[in-house]
N, C-alpha and C positions, 0 to 999 in steps of 0.2 A: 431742326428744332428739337428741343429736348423732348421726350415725352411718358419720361417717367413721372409716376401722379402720388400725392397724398389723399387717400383717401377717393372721396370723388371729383374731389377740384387737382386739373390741373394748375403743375408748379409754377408753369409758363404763359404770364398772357401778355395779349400784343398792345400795343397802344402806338399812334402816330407822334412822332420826333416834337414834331412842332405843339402837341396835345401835352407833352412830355414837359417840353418848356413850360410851356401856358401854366401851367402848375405850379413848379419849382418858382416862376418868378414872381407868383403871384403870393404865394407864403412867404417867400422872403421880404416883402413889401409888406406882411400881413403881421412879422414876426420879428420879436429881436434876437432869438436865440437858435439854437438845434435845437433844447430837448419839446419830444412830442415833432420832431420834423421825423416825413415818409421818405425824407431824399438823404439824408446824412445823419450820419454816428454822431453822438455827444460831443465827441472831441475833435471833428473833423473841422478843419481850417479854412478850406475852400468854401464852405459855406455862409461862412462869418462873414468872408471874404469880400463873397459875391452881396451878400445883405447890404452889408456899408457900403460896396459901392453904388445900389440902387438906391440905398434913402440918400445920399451926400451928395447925386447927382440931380440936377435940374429937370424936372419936364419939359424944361424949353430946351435943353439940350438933348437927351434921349426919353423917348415915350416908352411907356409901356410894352409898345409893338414894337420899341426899336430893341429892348433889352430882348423880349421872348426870340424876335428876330436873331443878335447876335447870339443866344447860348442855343439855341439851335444850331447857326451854322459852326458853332464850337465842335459840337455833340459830333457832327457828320463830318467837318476837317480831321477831329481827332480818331474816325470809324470807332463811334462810342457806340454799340451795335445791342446790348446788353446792359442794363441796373438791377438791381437788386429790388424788389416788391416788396407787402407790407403783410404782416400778421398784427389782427388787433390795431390797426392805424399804427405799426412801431415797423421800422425797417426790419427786416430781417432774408437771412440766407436762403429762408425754405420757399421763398418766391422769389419769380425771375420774371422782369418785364421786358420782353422784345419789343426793340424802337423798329419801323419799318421805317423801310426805306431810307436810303442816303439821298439828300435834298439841297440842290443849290439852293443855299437862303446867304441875305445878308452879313454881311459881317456886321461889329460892331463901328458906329459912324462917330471917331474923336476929332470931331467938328462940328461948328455950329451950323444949322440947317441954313441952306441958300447961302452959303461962303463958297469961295471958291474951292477951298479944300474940301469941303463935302459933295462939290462936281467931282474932283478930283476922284476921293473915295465911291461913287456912284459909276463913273467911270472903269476904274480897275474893275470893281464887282461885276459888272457885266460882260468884260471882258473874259475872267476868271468863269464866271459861270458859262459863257461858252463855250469857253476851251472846254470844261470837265463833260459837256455834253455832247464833245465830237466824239464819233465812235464810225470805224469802218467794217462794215459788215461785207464777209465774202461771200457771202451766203453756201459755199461749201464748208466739207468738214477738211481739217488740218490733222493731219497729212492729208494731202489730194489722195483720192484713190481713182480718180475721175480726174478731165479736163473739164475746169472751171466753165460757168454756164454762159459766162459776159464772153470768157475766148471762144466757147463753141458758135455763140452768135456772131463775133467777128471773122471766124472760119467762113461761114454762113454767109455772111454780106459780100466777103471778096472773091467769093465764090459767086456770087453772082456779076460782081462788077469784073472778072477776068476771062469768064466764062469764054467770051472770042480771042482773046490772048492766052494760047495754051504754056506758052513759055513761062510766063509767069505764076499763072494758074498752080504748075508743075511744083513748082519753085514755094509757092503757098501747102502743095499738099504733100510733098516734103518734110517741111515743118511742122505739122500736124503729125506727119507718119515719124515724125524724130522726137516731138512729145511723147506720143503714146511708147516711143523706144525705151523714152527715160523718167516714163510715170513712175512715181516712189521716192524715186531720187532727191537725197538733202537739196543738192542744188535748184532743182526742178521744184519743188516745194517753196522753194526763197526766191525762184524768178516769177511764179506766179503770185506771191506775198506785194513781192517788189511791182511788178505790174499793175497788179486789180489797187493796186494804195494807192498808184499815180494816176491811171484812170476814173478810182471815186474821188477827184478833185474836181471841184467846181468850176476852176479853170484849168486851161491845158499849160502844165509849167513847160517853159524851156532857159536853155541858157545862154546869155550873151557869147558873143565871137570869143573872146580872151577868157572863157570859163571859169571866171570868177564869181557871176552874180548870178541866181536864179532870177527868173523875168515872168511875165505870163504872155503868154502866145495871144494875140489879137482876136484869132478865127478860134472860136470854141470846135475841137476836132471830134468827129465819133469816137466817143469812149472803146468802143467791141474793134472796131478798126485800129484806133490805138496799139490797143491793148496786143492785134497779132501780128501788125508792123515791128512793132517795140521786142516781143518774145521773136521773130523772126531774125532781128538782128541781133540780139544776145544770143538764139544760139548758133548762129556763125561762132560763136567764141567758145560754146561748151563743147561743139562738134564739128567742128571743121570740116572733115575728111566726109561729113556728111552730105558737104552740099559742094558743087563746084568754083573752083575759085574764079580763073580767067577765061576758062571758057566754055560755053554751053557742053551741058552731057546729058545724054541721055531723053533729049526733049526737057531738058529742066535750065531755064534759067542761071547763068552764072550770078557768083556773089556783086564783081565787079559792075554790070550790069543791072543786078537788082537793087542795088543802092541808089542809083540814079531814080527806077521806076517808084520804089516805097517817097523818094523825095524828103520832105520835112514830114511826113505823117506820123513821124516815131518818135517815140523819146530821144535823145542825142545821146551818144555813146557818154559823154560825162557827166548828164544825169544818171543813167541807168550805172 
């Protein structure tokens, strides 16, 4: 935020998106013209614009709330983040009003209420607004400089579930000891992106025999489990020579054999 000041007032104050409409649409409704308007220049068009088309339009077709509603969600489609403030009630440059926040709001509804097409429109919108509110949190920081907190709990669980099967066990601590080999690592970085984004799914995806169509797995599987199945069989591929192929070494589980024990617990090699 800026915060350079005139005087004792600062240049910059904040006011809410939707507080921001309520205004604008409410002078335009109030007014035939710009001059003496806090929102637009003498000569500006868009405001003409926006006026005619709130007196020319019906209240049975759009309300009051449905206008403030759509130049709102204008405002925040278009990241209108920043307007210009007022000296003396007149627009001008030397104030600066911060909109907060970007806000899923309606769009504008060009149908008439209880029509199919305003289901239609009611519909999108809700779908729209929740796509924009998905967000996947790693809750680490990017680049890793650390193994991820959802993998170390899955280390954690299968560590307890192998605890009397050492071969395996071996085979699990391995891959942990082959993480921390290639902590830093661009690729290491984009397998644990890739992982922890499949894992915060709400369902477990997999993909049909003919790997054409993603599907959703039936049995919701342990995320943390997941997650070091899934990184266990990706790095077979990053490191090969790291783990054995055909036959036990070392007290550690071969690859061959490890693919049967992990079963379906993993991503499928054509998701990942």
């Amino acid at each position: 935020m800026i915060s350079t000041t005139i005087g004792k007032s600062d240049i910059v104050t904040r006011e809410a998106r939707a507080d921001y409409a309520t205004r604008l649409v409410k002078f335009c409704k109030a007014n035939q013209g710009t001059e003496g308007s806090p929102f637009s220049s003498v000569f500006a068009s868009w405001f003409l614009l926006l006026s005619e088309a709130i007196e020319t339009t019906s209240e049975d077709d759009i309300t009051e709330e449905g206008w403030i509603g759509a130049v709102t969600g204008a405002m925040a489609v278009a990241r209108i983040e920043c307007v210009p403030g007022t000296v003396n009630a007149k627009l001008s440059f030397k104030r600066v009003i911060r909109l907060n926040s970007i806000l899923s709001t309606q769009t504008l509804p060009f149908a008439r209420e209880n029509s199919l097409k305003a289901e239609v429109n009611r519909a999108e919108e809700r779908l729209r607004m929740g796509y924009n509110n998905l967000r996947i949190k790693f809750q680490d920081d990017i680049p890793f400089t650390a193994i991820p907190r959802l993998v170390e709990n899955g280390f954690a669980k299968v560590k307890l579930e192998f605890q009397r099967k050492p071969l395996i066990l071996a085979h699990y601590i391995s891959t942990y000891n082959c993480l921390v080999k290639w902590l830093g690592d661009t690729r290491i970085n984009l397998l644990f992106m890739i992982v922890l984004t499949i894992a915060a799914s709400t369902v477990t995806p997999g993909f049909q025999k003919d790997g054409k169509e993603i599907l959703v797995v039936v049995k919701r599987r342990d995320e943390a489990k997941f997650a070091v199945a899934s990184i266990t069989r990706m790095l077979w591929y990053l490191d090969p020579e790291y783990f054995p192929r055909d036959v036990d070494k070392d007290g550690v589980l071969c690859i061959k054999e490890m693919t049967k024990k992990i079963g379906k617990c993993h991503a499928s090699t054509i998701l990942l």
